[in-house]
Structures are given as structure tokens and as C-alpha cells.
C-alpha positions in Angstrom: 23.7 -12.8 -47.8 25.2 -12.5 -51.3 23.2 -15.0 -53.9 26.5 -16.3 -55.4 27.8 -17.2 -51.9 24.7 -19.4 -51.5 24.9 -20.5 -55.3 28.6 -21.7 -54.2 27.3 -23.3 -50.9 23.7 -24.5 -51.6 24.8 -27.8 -53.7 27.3 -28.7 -51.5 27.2 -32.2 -49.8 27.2 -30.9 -46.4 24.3 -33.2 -45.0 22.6 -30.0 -43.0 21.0 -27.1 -44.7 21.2 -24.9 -41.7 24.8 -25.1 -41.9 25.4 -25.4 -45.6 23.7 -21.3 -45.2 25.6 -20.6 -41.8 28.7 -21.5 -44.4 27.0 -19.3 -47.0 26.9 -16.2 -44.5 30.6 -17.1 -43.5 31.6 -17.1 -47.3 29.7 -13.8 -47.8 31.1 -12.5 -44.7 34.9 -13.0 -45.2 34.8 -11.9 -49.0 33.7 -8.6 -47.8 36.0 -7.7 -45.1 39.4 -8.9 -47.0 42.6 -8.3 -45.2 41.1 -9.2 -41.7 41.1 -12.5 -39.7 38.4 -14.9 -39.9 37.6 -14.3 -36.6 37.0 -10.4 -37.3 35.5 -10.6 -40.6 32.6 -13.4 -39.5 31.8 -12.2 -36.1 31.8 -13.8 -32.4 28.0 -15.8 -33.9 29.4 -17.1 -37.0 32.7 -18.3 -36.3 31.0 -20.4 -33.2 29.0 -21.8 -36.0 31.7 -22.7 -38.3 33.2 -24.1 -35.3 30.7 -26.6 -35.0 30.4 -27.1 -38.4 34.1 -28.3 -38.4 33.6 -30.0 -35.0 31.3 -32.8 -37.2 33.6 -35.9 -38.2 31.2 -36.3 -41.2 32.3 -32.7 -43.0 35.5 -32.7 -45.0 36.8 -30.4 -47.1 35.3 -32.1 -50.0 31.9 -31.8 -48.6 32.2 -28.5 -47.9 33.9 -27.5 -51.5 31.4 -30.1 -53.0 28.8 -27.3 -53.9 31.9 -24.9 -54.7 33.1 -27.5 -57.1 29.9 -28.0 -59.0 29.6 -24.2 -59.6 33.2 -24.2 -61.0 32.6 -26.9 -63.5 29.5 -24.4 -64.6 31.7 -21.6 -65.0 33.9 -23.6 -67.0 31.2 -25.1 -69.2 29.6 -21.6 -69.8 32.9 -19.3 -69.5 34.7 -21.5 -71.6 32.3 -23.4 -73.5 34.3 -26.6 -74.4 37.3 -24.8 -75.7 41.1 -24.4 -73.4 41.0 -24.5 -69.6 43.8 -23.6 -67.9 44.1 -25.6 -64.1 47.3 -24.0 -62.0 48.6 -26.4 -59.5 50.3 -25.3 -56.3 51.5 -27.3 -52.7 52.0 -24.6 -50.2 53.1 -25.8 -46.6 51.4 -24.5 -43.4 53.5 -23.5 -40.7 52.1 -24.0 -37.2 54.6 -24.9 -35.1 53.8 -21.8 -32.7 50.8 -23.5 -32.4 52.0 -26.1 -29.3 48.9 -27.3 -28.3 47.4 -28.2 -31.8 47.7 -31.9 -33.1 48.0 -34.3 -35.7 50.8 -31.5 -37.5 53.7 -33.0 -39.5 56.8 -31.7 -40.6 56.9 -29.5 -43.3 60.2 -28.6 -44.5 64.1 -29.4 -43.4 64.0 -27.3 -40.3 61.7 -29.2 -38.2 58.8 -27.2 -38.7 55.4 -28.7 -37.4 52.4 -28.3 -39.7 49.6 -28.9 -43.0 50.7 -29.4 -46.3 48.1 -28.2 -48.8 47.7 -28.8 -52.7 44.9 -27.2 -54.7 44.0 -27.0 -58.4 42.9 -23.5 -59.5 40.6 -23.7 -63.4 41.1 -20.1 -65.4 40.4 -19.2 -68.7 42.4 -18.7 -71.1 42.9 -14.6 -70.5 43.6 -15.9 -66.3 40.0 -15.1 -65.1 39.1 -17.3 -62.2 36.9 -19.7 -61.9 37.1 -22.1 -59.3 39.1 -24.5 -57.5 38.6 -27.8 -58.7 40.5 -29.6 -55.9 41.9 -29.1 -52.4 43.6 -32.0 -50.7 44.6 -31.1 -47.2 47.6 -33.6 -45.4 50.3 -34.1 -42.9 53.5 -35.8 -43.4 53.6 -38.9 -41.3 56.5 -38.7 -38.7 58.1 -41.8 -39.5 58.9 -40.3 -43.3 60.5 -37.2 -42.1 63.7 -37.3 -43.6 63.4 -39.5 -46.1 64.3 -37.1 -49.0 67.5 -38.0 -48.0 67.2 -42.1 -49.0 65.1 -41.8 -51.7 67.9 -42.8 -54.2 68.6 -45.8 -52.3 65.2 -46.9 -53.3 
């Protein structure tokens, strides 16, 4: 396993250590094999792992991005030492209305399209090297405020 992938996964809040490394070997995994599914690029073992990993109601992805976090907020501190951060913002939707069987999906956009919305803050330095996410927030639209664009004036 690569050391940074446990650096990024060792602090994290994820209450198990055996499945704060299996995550480490997932990470490690995945960066190596880029272009390829998850399935592919962790193997049959590791994916089954992850799998129960996000099976457990007590891991979100704050817990599991809590370690990931941590190391960022180093990077920053030594990378940038107290002078300008830059943190890019981005919502992308998720589309997984072919996905018929798979629940709690919202709408995501005008055409009735079933799925995730997900917003993330990215820190870089001032020159655009990488350094981290600082936030992820993961969320469907409720049904009952699909459409609502459209009254939002009325408010």
C-alpha cells in the first residue's frame, strides 16, 4: 500500500481500523489503475470490502473524508504557509436514472432525470496545485420541490 494513501486514511473517523486500511488499499488501488471502473481497478476482495464498509449506517462521507480532510489542512499550512489559498467550488448532478432499482434518487435537472446532486470544495495554491478537498456534501432533491424553480418569484 502507498504511505500517502494511509496518511490520507489513517486519521479518518471511521470507528474501525481494519477498514480505515481496507479504504487505504482501495485508495491506493484506484489511483493506480486510472481510467478503469472501481470494480476493475480494486478487485472482486476489495470492492466486497468497501461494500461493507458502505453497508455500516455509522460511515458517511464525512467520516470517511475526515482523515483526507485533516491531511489537506496540512498541505495547506505547509504548502502555503499562511499566505493565499484558492478553494474552487463546483455542484455536479449524478444521473442514475438507468439505474431503476436504486433508491432514495431525486430529480436532477428539468427533464425528469432521477439522481445525486454533489457539491465539493477543492483548496489549490496559488500556481493551481492540488491539495485537497475540503468538503463534499452529497444530497437528493426532495420530490415534493421538483419544480419549484418555476415559483420561486412568487416567494
Amino acid at each position: 500500500m502507498d504511505s500517502w494513501a494511509y496518511e490520507e486514511m489513517v486519521a479518518s473517523s471511521v470507528r474501525d481500523a481494519r477498514r480505515r486500511k481496507s479504504a487505504a488499499d482501495v485508495l491506493s488501488s484506484i489511483v493506480k489503475r486510472p481510467g478503469v471502473s472501481f470494480s476493475v481497478a480494486a478487485g472482486h476482495a476489495k470492492r466486497q470490502a468497501m461494500h461493507r464498509l458502505f453497508e455500516d449506517k455509522k460511515v458517511t462521507v464525512a467520516s470517511l473524508l475526515s482523515g483526507h480532510n485533516a491531511q489537506t489542512v496540512a498541505r495547506i499550512k505547509s504548502e502555503c504557509g499562511g499566505g493565499l489559498v484558492l478553494v474552487v467550488q463546483d455542484t455536479v448532478e449524478f444521473d442514475y436514472s438507468n439505474l431503476k432499482a436504486t433508491t432514495g434518487l431525486g430529480y436532477v435537472n428539468d427533464t425528469e432525470a432521477r439522481g445525486i446532486f454533489g457539491h465539493s470544495a477543492l483548496a489549490l495554491t496559488r500556481e493551481g496545485l492540488p491539495l485537497g478537498m475540503l468538503h463534499v456534501e452529497l444530497w437528493a432533491r426532495k420530490d415534493e420541490d421538483y419544480g419549484s424553480r418555476d415559483h420561486r418569484k412568487e416567494k
